[in-house]
N, CA, C and O atoms as a Maestro MAE file, in Angstrom:
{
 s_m_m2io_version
 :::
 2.0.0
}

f_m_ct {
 s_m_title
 :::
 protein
 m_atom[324] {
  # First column is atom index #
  i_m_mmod_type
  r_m_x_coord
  r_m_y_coord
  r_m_z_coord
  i_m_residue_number
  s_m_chain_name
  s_m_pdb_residue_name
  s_m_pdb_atom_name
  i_m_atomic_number
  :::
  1 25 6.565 6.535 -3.665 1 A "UNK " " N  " 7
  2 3 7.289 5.276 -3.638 1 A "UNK " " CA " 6
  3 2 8.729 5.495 -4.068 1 A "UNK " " C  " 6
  4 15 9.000 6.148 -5.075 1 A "UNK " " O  " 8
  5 25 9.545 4.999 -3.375 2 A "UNK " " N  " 7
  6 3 11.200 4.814 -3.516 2 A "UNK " " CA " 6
  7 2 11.287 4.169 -5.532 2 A "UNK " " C  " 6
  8 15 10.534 3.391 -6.118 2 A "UNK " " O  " 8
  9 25 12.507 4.919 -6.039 3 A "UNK " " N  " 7
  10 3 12.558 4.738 -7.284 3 A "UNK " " CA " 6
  11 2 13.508 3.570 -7.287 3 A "UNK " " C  " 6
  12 15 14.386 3.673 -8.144 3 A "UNK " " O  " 8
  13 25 13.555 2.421 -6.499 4 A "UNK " " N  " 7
  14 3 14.412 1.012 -6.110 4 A "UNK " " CA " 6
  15 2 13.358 0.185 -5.939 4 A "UNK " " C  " 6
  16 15 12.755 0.029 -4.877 4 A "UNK " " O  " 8
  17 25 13.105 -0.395 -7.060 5 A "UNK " " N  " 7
  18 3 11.940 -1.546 -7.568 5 A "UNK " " CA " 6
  19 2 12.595 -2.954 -8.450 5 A "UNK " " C  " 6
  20 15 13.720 -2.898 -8.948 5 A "UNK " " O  " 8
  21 25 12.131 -3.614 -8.507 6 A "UNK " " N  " 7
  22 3 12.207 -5.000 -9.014 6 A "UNK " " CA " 6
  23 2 11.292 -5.012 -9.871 6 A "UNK " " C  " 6
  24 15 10.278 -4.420 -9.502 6 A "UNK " " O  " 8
  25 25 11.238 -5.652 -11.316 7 A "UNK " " N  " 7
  26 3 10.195 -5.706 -12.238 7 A "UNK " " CA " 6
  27 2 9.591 -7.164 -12.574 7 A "UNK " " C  " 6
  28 15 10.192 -7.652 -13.531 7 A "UNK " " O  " 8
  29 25 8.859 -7.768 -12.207 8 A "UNK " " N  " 7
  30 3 8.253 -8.756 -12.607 8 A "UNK " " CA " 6
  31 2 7.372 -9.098 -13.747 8 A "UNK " " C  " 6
  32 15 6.170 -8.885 -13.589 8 A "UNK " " O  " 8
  33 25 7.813 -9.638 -14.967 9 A "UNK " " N  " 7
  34 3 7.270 -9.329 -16.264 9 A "UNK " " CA " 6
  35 2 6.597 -10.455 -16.362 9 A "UNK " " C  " 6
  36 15 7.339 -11.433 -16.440 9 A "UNK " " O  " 8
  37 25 4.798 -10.826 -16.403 10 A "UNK " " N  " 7
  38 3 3.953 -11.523 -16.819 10 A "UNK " " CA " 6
  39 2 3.046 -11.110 -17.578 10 A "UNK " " C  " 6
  40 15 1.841 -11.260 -17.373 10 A "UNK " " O  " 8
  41 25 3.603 -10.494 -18.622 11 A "UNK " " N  " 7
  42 3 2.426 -10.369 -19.927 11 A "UNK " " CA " 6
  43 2 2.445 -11.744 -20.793 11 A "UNK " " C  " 6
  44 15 3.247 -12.585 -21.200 11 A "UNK " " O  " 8
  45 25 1.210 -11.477 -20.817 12 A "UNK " " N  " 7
  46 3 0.659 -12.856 -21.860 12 A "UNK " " CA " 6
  47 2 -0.162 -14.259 -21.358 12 A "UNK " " C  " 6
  48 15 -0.615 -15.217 -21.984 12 A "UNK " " O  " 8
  49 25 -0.119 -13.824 -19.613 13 A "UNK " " N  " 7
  50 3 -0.589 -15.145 -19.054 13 A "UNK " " CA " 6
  51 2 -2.130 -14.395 -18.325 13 A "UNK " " C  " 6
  52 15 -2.481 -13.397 -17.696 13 A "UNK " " O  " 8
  53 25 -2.442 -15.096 -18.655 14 A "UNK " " N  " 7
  54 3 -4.257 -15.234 -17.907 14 A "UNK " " CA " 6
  55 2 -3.818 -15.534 -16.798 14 A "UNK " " C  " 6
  56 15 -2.740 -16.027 -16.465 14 A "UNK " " O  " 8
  57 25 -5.155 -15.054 -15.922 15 A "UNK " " N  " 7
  58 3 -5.226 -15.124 -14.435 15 A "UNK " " CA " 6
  59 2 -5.377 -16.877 -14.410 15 A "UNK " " C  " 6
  60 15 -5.939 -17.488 -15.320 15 A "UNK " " O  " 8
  61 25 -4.778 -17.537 -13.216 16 A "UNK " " N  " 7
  62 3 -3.663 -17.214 -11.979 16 A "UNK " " CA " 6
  63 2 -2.273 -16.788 -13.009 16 A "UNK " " C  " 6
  64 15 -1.259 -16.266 -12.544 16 A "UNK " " O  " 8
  65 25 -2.358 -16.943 -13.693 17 A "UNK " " N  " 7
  66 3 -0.594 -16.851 -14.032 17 A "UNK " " CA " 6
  67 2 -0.210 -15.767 -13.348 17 A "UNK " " C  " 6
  68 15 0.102 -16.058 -12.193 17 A "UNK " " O  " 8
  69 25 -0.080 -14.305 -13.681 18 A "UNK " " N  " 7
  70 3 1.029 -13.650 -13.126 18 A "UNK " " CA " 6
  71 2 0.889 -13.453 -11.279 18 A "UNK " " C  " 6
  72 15 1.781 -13.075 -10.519 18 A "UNK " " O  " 8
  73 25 -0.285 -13.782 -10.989 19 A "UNK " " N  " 7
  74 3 -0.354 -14.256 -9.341 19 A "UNK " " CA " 6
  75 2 0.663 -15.803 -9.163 19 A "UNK " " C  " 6
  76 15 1.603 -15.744 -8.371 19 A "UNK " " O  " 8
  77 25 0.473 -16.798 -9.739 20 A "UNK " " N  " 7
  78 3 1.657 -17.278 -9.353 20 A "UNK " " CA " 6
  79 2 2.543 -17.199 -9.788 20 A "UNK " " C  " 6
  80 15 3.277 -18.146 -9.507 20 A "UNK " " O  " 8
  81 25 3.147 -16.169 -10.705 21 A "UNK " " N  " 7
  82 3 4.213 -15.824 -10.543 21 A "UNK " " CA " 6
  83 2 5.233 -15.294 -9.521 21 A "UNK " " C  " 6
  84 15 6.423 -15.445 -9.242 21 A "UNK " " O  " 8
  85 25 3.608 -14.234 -8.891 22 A "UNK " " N  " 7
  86 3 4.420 -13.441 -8.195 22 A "UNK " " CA " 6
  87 2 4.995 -14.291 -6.813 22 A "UNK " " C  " 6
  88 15 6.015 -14.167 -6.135 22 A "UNK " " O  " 8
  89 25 3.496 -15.465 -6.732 23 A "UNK " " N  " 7
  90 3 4.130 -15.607 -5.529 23 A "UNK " " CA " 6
  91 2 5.767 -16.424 -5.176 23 A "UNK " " C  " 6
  92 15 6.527 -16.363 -4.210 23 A "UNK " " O  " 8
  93 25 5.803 -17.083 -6.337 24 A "UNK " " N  " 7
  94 3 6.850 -18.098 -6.470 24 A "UNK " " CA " 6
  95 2 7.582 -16.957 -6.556 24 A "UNK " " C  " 6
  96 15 8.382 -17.386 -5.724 24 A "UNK " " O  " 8
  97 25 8.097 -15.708 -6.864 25 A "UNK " " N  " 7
  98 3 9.016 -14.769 -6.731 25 A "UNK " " CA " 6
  99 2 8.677 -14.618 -5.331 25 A "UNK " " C  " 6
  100 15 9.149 -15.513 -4.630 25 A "UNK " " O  " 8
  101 25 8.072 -13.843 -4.793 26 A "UNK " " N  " 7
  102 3 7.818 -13.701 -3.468 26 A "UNK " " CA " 6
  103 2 8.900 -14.762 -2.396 26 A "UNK " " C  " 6
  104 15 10.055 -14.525 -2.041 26 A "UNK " " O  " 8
  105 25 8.199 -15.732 -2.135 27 A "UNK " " N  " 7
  106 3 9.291 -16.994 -1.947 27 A "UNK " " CA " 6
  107 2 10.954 -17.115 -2.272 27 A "UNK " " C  " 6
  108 15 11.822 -17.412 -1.451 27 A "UNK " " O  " 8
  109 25 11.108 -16.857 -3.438 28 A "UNK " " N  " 7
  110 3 12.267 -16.968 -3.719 28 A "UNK " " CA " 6
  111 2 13.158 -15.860 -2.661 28 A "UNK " " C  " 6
  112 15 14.218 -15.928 -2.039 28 A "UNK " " O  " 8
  113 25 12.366 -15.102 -2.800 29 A "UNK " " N  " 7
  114 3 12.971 -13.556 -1.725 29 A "UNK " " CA " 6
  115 2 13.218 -12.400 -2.757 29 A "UNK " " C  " 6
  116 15 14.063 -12.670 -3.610 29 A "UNK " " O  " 8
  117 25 12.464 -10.797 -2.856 30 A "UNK " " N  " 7
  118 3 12.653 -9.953 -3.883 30 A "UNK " " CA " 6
  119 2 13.180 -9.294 -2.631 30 A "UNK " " C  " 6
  120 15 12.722 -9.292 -1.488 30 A "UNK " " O  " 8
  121 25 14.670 -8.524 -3.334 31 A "UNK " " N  " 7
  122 3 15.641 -7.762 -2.426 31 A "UNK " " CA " 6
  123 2 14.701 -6.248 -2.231 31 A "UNK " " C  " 6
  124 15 14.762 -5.635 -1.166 31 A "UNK " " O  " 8
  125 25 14.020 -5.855 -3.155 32 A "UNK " " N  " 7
  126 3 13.881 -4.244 -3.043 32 A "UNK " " CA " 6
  127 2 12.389 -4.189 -2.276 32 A "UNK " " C  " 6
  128 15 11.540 -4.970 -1.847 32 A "UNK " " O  " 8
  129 25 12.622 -2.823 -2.383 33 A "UNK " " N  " 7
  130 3 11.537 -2.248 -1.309 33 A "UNK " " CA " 6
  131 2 10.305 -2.302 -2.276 33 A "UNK " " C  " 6
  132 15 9.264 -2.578 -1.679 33 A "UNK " " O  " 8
  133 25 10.167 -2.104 -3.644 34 A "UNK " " N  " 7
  134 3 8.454 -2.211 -4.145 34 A "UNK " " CA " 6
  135 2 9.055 -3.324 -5.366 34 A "UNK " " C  " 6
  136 15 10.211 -3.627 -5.663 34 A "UNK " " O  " 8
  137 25 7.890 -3.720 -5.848 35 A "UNK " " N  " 7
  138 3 8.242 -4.985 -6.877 35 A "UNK " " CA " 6
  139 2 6.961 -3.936 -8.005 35 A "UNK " " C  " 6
  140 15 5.991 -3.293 -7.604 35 A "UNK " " O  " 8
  141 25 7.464 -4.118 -9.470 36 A "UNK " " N  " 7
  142 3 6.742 -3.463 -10.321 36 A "UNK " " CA " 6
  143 2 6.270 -4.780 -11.378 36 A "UNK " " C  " 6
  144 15 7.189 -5.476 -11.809 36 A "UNK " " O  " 8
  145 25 4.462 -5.210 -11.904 37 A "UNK " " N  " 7
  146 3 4.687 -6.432 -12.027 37 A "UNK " " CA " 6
  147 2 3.655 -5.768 -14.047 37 A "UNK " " C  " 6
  148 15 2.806 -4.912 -14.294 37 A "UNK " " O  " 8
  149 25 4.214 -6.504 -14.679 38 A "UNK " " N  " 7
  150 3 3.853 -6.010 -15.788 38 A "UNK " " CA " 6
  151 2 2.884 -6.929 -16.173 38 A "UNK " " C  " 6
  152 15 3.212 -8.031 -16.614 38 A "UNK " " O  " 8
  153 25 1.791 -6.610 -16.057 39 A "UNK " " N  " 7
  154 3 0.278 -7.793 -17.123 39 A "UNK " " CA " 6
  155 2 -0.092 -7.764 -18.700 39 A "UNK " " C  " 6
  156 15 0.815 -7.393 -19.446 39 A "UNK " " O  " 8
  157 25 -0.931 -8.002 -19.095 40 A "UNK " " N  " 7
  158 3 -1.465 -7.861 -20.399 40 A "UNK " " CA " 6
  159 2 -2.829 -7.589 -20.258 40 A "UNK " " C  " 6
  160 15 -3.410 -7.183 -21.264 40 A "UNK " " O  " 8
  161 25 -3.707 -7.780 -18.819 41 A "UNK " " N  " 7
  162 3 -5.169 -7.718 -19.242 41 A "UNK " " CA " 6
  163 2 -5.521 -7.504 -17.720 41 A "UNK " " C  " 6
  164 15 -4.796 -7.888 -16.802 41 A "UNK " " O  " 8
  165 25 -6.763 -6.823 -17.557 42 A "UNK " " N  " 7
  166 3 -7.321 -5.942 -16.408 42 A "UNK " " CA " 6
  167 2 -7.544 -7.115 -15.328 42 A "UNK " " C  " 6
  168 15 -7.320 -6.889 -14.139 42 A "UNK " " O  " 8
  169 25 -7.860 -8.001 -15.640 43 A "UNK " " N  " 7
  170 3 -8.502 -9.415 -14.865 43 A "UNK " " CA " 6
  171 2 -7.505 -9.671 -14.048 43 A "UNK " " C  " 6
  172 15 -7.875 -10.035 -12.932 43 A "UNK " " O  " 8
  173 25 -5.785 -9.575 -14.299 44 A "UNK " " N  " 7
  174 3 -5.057 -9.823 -13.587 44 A "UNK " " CA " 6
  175 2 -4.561 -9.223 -12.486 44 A "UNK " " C  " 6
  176 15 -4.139 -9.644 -11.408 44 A "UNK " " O  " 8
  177 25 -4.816 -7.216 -13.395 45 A "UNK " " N  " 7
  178 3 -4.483 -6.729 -12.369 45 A "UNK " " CA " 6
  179 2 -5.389 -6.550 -10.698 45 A "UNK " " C  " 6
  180 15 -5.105 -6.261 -9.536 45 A "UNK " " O  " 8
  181 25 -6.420 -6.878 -11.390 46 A "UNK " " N  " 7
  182 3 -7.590 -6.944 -10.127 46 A "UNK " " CA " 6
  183 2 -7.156 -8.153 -9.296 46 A "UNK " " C  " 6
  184 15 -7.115 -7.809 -8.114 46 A "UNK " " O  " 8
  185 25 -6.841 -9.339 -9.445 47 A "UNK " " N  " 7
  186 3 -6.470 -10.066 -8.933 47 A "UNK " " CA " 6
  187 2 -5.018 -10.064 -7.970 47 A "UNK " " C  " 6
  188 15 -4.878 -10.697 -6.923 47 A "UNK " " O  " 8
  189 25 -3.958 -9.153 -8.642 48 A "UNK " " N  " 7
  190 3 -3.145 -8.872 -8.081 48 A "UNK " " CA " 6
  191 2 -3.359 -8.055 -6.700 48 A "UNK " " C  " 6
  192 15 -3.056 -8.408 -5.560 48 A "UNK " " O  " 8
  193 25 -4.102 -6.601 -7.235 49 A "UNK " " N  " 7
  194 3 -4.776 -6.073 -6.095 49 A "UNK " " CA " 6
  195 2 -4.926 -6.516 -5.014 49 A "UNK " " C  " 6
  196 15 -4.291 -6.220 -4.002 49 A "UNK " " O  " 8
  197 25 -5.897 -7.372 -5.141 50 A "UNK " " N  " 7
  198 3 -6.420 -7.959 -4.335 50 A "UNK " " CA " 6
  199 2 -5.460 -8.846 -3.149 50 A "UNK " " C  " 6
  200 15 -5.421 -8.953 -1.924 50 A "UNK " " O  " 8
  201 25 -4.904 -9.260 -4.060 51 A "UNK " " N  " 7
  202 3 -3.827 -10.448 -3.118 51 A "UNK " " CA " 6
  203 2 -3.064 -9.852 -2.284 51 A "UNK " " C  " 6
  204 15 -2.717 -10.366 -1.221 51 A "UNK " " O  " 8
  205 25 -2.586 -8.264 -2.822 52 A "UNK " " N  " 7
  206 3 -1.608 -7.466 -2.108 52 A "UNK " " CA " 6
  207 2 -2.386 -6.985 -0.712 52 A "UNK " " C  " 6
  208 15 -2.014 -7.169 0.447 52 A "UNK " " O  " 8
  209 25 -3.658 -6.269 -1.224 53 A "UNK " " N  " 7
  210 3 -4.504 -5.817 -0.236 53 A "UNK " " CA " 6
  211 2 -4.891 -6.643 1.282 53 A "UNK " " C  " 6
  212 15 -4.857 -6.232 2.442 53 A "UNK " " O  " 8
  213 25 -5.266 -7.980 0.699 54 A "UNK " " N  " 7
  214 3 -5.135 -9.088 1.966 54 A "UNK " " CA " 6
  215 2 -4.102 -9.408 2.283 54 A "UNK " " C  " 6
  216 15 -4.150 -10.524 2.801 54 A "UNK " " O  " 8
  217 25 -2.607 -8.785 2.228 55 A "UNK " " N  " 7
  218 3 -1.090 -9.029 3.253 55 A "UNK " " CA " 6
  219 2 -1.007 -7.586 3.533 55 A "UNK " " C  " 6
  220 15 0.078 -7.434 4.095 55 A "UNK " " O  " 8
  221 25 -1.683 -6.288 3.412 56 A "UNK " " N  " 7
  222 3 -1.584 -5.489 4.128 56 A "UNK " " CA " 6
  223 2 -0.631 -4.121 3.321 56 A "UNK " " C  " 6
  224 15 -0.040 -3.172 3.836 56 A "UNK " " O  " 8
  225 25 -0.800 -4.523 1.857 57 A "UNK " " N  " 7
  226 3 0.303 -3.953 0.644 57 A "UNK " " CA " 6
  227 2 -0.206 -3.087 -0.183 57 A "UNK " " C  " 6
  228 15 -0.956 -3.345 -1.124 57 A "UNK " " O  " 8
  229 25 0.284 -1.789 0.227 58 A "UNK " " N  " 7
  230 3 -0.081 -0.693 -0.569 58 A "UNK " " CA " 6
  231 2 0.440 -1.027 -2.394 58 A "UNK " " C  " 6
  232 15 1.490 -1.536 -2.786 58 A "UNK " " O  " 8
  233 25 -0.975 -0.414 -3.371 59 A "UNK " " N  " 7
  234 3 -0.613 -0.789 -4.717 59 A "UNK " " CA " 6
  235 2 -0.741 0.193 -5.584 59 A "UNK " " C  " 6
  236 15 -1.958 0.256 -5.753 59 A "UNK " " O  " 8
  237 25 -0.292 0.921 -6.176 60 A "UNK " " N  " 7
  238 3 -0.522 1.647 -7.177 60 A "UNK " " CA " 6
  239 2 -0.875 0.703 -8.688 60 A "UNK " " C  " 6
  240 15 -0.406 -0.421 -8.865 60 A "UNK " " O  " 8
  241 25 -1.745 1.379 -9.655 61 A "UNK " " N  " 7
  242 3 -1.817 0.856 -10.567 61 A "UNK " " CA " 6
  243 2 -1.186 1.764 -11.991 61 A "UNK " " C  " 6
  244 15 -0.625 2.839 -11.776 61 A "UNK " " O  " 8
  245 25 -1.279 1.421 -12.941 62 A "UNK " " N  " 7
  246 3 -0.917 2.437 -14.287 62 A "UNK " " CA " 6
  247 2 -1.144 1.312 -15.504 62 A "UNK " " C  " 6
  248 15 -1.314 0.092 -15.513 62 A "UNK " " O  " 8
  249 25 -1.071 2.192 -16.368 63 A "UNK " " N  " 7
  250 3 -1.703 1.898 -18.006 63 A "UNK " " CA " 6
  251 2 -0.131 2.304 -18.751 63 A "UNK " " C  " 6
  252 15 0.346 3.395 -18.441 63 A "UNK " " O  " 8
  253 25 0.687 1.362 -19.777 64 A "UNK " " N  " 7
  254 3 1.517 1.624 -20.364 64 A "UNK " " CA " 6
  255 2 1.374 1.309 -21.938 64 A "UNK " " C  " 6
  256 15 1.721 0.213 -22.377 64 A "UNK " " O  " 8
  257 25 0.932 2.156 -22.635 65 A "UNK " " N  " 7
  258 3 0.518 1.215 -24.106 65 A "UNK " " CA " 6
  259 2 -0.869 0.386 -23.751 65 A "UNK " " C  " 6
  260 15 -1.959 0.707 -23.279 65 A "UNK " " O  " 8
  261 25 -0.151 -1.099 -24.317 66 A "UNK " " N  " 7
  262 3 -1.105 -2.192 -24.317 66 A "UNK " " CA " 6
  263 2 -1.013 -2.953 -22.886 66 A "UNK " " C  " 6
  264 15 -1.752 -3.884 -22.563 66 A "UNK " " O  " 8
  265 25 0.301 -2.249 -21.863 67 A "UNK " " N  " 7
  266 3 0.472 -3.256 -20.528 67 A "UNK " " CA " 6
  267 2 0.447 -2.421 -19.692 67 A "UNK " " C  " 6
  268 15 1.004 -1.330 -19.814 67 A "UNK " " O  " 8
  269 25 -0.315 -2.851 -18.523 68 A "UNK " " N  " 7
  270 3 -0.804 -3.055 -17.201 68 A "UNK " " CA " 6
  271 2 0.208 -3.121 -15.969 68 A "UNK " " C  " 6
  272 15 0.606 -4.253 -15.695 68 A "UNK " " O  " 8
  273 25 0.630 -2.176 -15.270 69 A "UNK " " N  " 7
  274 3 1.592 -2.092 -14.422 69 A "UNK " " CA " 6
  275 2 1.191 -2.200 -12.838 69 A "UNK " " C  " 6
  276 15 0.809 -1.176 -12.271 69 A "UNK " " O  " 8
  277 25 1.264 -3.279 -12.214 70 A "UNK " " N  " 7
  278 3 0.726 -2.995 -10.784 70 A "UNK " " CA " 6
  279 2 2.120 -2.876 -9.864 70 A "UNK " " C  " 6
  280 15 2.994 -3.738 -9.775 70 A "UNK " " O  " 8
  281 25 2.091 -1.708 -9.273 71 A "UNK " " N  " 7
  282 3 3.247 -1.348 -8.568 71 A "UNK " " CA " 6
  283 2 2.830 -1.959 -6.863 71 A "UNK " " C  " 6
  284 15 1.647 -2.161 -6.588 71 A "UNK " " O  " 8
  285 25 3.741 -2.163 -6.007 72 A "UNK " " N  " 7
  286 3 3.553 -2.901 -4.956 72 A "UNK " " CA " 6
  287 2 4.442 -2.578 -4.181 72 A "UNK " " C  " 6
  288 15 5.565 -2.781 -4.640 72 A "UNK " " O  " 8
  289 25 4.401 -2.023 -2.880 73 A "UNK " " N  " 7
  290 3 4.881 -1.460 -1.805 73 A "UNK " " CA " 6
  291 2 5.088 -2.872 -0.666 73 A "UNK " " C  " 6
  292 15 4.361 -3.244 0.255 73 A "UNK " " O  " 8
  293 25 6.267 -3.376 -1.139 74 A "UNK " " N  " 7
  294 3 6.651 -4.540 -0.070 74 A "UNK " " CA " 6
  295 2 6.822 -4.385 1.614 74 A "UNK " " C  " 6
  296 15 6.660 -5.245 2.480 74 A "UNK " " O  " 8
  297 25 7.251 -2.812 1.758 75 A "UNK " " N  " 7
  298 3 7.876 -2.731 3.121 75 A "UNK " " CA " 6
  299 2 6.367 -3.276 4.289 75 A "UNK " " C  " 6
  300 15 6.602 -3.866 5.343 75 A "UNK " " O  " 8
  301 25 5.141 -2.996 3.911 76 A "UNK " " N  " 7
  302 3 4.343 -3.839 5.056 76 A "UNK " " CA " 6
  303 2 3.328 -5.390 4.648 76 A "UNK " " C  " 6
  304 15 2.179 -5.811 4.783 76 A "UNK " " O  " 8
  305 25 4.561 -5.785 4.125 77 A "UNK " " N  " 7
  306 3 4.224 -6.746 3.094 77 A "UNK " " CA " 6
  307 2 3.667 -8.324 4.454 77 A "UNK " " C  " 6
  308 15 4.660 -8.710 5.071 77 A "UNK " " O  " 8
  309 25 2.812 -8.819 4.709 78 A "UNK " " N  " 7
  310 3 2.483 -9.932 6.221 78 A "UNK " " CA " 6
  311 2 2.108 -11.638 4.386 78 A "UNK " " C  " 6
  312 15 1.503 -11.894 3.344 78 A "UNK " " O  " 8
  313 25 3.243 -12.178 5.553 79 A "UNK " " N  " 7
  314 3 2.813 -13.333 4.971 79 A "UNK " " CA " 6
  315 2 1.240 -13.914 5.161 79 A "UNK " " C  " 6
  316 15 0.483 -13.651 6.095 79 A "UNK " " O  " 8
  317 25 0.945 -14.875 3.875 80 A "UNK " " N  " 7
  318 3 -0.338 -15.489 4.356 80 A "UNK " " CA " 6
  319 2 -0.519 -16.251 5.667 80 A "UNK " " C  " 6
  320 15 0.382 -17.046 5.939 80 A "UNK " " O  " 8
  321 25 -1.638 -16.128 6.610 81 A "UNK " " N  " 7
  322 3 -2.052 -16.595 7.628 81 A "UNK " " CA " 6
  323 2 -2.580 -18.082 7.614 81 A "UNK " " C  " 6
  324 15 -3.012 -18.593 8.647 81 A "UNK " " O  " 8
  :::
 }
 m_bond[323] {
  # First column is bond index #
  i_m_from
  i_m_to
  i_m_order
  :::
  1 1 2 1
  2 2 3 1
  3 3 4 2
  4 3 5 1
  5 5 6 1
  6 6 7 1
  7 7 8 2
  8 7 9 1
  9 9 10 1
  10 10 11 1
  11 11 12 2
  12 11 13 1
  13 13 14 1
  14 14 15 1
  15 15 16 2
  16 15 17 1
  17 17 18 1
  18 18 19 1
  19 19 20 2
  20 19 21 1
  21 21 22 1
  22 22 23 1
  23 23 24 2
  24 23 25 1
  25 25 26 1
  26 26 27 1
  27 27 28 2
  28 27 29 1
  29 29 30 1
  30 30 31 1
  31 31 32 2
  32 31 33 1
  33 33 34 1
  34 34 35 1
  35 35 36 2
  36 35 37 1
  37 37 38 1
  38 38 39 1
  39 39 40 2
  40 39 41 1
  41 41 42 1
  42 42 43 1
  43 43 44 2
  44 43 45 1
  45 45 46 1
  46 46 47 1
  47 47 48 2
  48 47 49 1
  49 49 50 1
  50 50 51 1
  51 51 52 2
  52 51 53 1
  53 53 54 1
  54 54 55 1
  55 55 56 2
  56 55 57 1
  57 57 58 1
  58 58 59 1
  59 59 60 2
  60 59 61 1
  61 61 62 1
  62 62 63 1
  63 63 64 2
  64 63 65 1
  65 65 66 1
  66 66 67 1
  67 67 68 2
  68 67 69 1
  69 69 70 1
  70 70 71 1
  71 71 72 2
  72 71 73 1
  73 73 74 1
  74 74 75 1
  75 75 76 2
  76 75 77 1
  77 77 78 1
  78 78 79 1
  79 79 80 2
  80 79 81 1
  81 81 82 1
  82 82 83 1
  83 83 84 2
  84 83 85 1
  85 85 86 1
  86 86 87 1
  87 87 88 2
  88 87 89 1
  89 89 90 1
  90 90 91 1
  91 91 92 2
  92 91 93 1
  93 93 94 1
  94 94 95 1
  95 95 96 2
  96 95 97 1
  97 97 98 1
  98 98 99 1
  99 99 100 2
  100 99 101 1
  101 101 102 1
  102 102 103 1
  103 103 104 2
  104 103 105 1
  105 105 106 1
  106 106 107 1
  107 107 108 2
  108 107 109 1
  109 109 110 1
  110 110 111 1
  111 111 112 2
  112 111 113 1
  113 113 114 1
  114 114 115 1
  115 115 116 2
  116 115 117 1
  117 117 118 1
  118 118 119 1
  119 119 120 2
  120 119 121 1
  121 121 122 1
  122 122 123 1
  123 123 124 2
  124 123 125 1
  125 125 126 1
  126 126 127 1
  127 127 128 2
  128 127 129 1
  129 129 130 1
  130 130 131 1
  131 131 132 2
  132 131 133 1
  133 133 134 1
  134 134 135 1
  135 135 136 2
  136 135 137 1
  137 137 138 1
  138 138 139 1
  139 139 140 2
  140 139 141 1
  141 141 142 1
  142 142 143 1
  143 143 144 2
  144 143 145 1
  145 145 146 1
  146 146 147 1
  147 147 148 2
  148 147 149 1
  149 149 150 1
  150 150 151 1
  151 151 152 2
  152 151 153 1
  153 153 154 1
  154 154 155 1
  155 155 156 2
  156 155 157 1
  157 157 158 1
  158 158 159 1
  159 159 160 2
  160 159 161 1
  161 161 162 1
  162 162 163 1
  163 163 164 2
  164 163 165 1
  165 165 166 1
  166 166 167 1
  167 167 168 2
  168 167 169 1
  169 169 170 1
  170 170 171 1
  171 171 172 2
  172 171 173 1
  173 173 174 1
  174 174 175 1
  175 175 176 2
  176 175 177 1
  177 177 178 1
  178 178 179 1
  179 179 180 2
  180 179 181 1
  181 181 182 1
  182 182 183 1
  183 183 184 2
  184 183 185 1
  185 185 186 1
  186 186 187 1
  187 187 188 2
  188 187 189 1
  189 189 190 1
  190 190 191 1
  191 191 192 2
  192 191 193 1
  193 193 194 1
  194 194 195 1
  195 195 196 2
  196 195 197 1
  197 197 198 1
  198 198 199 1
  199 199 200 2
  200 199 201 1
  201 201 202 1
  202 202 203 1
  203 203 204 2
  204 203 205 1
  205 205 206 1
  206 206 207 1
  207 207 208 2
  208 207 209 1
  209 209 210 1
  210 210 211 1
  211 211 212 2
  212 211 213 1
  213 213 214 1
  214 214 215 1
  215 215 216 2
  216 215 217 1
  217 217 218 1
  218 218 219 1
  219 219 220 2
  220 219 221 1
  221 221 222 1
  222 222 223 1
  223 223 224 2
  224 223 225 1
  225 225 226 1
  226 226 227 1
  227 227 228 2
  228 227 229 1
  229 229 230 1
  230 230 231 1
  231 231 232 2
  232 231 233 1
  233 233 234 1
  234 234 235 1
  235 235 236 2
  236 235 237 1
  237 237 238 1
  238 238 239 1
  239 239 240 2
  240 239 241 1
  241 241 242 1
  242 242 243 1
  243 243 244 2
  244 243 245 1
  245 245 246 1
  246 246 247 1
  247 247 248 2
  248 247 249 1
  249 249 250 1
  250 250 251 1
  251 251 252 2
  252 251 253 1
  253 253 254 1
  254 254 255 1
  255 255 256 2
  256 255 257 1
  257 257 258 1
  258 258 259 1
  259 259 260 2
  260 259 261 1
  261 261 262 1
  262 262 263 1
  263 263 264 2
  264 263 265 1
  265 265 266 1
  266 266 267 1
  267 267 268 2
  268 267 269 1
  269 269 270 1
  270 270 271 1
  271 271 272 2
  272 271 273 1
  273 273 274 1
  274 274 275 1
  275 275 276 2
  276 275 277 1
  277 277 278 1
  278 278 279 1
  279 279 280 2
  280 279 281 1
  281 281 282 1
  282 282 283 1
  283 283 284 2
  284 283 285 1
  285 285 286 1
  286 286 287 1
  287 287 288 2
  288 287 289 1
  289 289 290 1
  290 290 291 1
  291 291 292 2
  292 291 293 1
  293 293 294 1
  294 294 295 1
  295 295 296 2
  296 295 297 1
  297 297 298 1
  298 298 299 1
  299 299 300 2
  300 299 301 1
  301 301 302 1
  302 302 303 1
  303 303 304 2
  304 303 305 1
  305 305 306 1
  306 306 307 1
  307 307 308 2
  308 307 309 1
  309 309 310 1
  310 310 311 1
  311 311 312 2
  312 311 313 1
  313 313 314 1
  314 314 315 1
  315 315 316 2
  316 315 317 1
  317 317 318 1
  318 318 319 1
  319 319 320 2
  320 319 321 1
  321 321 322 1
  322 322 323 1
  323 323 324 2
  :::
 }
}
């Protein structure tokens, strides 16, 4: 993955939170090619997964300390249907 990322910081919110975060970022328009989204707890990142996986979005995951990093490959990013 290209080292030109955007960081989206939602630690501290329970699932949906940092999913709607992202999407209301999403919307807004993120300029870079991967978006890096920071959680607090596993529940979210599975959820994130997931959401990326059904628009067609490659995800890496990682462990930082106590936070949860789901990395996200925008370039084959398909809006919802």
């Amino acid at each position: 993955m290209s080292n030109i990322e955007e960081k989206i910081l939602a630690k501290g919110l329970s699932p949906p939170g940092p999913l709607l975060v992202v999407k209301k970022r999403l919307q807004e328009g993120i300029k870079a090619p991967h978006v890096r989204i920071i959680v607090s707890n596993p529940e979210s990142v599975d959820e994130l997964v997931a959401y990326f996986r059904e628009r067609g979005v490659e995800t890496t995951t990682d462990r930082a300390g106590e936070d949860y990093h789901v990395i996200a490959d925008l370039t084959t990013f398909r809006e919802e249907v």
